[in-house]
C-alpha positions in Angstrom: 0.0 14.4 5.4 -2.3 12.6 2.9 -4.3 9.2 3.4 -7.2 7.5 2.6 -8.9 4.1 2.8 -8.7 1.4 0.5 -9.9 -2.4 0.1 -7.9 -5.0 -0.6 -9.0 -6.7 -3.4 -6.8 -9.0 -4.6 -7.9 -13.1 -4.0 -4.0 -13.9 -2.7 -4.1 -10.4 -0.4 -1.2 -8.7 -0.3 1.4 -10.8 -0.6 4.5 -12.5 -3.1 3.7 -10.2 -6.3 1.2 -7.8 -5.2 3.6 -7.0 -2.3 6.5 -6.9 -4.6 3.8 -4.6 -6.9 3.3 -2.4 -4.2 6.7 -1.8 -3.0 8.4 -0.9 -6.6 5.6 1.6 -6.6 5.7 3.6 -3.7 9.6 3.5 -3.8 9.2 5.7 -7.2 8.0 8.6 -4.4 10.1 10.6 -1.7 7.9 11.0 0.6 7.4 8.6 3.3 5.1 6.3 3.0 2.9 3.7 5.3 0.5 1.3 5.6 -2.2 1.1 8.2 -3.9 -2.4 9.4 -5.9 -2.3 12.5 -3.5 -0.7 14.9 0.1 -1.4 13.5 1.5 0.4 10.9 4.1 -0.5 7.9 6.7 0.7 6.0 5.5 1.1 2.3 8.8 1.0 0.6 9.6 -2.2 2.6 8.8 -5.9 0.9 9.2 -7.2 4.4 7.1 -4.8 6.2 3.9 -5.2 3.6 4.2 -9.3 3.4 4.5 -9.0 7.4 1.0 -7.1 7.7 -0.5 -10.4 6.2 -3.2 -8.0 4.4 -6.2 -10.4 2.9 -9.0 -10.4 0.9 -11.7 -8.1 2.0 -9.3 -6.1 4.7 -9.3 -2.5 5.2 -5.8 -0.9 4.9 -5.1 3.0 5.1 -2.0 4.5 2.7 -0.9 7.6 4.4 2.0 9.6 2.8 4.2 13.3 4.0 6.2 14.9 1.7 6.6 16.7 -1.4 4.5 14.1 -3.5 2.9 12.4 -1.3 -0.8 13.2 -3.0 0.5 11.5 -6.1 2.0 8.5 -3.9 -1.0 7.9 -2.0 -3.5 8.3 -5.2 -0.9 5.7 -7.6 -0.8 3.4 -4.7 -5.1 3.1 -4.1 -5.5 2.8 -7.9 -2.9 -0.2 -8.1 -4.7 -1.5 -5.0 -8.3 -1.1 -6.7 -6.8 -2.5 -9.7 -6.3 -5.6 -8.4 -3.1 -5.3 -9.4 -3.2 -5.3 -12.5 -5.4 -8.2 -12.9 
């Protein structure tokens, strides 16, 4: 398993297009993939599970990933995140 720590950014959080960003991107990996906020955790590769973790401005996720590329998955997903998405 592979995870790290990233900040959310974005102004809007993570939600409408970033969470639609987010989602066609870890769905390009096999490996499992999810989301940590506080205590819950979320399905990656689910558009409902990211918009459900309501992720703002300024809030500390963590990206964890297992399987075969799951170093790749969890490095592609912090660098959209630290991106801003792009924007």
């Amino acid at each position: 398993m592979y995870k790290i720590d990233v900040v959310v950014k974005n102004e809007t959080g993570l939600h409408a297009r970033p969470a639609s960003m987010f989602v066609k991107e870890a769905n390009k990996f096999t490996s499992e993939i999810i989301v940590t906020k506080g205590v819950n955790e979320y399905n990656a590769k689910s558009i409902l599970g990211i918009l459900t973790m309501g992720a703002k401005m300024g809030d500390n996720i963590t990206i964890k990933a297992e399987g075969e590329d799951e170093r790749e998955a969890v490095d592609a997903l912090k660098s959209l995140v630290e991106s801003n998405f792009g924007e």
